[in-house]
C-alpha positions as CSV (number, residue, x, y, z in Angstrom):
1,X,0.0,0.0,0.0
2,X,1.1,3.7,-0.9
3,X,1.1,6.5,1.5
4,X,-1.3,9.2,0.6
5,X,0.1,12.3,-0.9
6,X,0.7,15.4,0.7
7,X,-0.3,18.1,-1.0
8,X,1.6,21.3,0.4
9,X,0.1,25.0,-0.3
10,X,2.6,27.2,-1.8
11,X,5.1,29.1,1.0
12,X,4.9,32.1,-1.4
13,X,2.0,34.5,-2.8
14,X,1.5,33.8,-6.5
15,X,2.9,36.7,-9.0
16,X,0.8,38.0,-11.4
17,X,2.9,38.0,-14.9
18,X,2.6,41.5,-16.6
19,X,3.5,42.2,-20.4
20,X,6.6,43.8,-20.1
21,X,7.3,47.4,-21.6
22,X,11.1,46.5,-22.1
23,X,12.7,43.7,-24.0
24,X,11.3,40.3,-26.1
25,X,7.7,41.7,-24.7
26,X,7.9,44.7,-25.9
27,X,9.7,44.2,-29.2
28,X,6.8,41.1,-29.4
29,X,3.9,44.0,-29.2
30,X,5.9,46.4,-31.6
31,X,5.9,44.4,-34.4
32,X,2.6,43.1,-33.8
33,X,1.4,47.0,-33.8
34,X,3.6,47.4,-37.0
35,X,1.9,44.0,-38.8
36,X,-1.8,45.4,-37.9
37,X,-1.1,48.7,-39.0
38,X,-0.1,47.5,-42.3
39,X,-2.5,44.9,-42.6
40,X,-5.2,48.0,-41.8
41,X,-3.3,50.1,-44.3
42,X,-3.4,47.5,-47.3
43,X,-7.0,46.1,-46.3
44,X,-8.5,49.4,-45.2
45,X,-9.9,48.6,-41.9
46,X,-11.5,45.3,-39.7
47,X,-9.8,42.3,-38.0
48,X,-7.7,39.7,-39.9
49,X,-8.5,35.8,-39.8
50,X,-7.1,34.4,-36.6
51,X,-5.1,32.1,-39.3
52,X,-3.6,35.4,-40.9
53,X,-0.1,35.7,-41.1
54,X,1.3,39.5,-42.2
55,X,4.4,39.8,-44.0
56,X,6.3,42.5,-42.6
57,X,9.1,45.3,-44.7
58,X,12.2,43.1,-43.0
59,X,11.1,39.5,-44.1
60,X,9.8,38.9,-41.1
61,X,6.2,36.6,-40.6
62,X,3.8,38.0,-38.3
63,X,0.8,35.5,-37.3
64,X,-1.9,38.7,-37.0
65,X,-4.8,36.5,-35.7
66,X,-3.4,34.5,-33.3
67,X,-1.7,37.8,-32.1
68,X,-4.4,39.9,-31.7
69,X,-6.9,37.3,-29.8
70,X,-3.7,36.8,-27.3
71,X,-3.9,40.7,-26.9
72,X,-7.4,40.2,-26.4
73,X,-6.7,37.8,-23.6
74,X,-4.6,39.9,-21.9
75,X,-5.7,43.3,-22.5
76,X,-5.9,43.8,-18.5
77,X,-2.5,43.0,-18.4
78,X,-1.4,45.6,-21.1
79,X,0.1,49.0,-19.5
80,X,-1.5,52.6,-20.7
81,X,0.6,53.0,-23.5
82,X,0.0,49.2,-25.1
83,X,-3.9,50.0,-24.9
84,X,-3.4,53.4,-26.8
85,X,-1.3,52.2,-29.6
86,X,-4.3,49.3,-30.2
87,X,-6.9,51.8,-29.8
88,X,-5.2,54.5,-32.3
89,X,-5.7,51.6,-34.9
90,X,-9.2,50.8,-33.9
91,X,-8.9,48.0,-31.9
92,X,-11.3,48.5,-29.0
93,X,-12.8,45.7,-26.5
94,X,-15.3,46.3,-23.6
95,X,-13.7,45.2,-20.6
């Protein structure tokens, strides 16, 4: 016979994860700013497919619709200036 497990509450408070304004975050968001504002430029306005994937000037592939729902996810996690940028291209959710 096996012992029950112990099941041991955490010692420490959880963290709540933020998108950060510096770094991979932040470059992340920029270039998902720069995909939709091209994508809005070229299509003239509304949401790409989530299976969208924007082309950007450098090369680079930018999946739009998969971007854009995540931002959606987390848009109480996104600071002041994160929520502008989306709005300034029309992006606007009710919270």
């Amino acid at each position: 016979m096996k012992p029950a497990r112990v099941v041991r509450a955490r010692t420490a408070a959880a963290v709540a994860t933020t998108t950060s304004t510096s770094g991979r975050g932040a470059e992340a968001f920029h270039k998902g700013v720069q995909a939709l504002r091209q994508y809005i430029a070229r299509e003239g306005g509304g949401a790409p497919a989530r299976s969208h994937v924007e082309r950007l000037t450098d090369g680079t592939e930018h999946r739009m619709g998969v971007w854009l729902a995540k931002q959606r996810q987390r848009r109480d996690r996104l600071d002041a200036h994160q929520l502008v940028a989306l709005a300034e291209l029309g992006v606007n959710w009710a919270q």
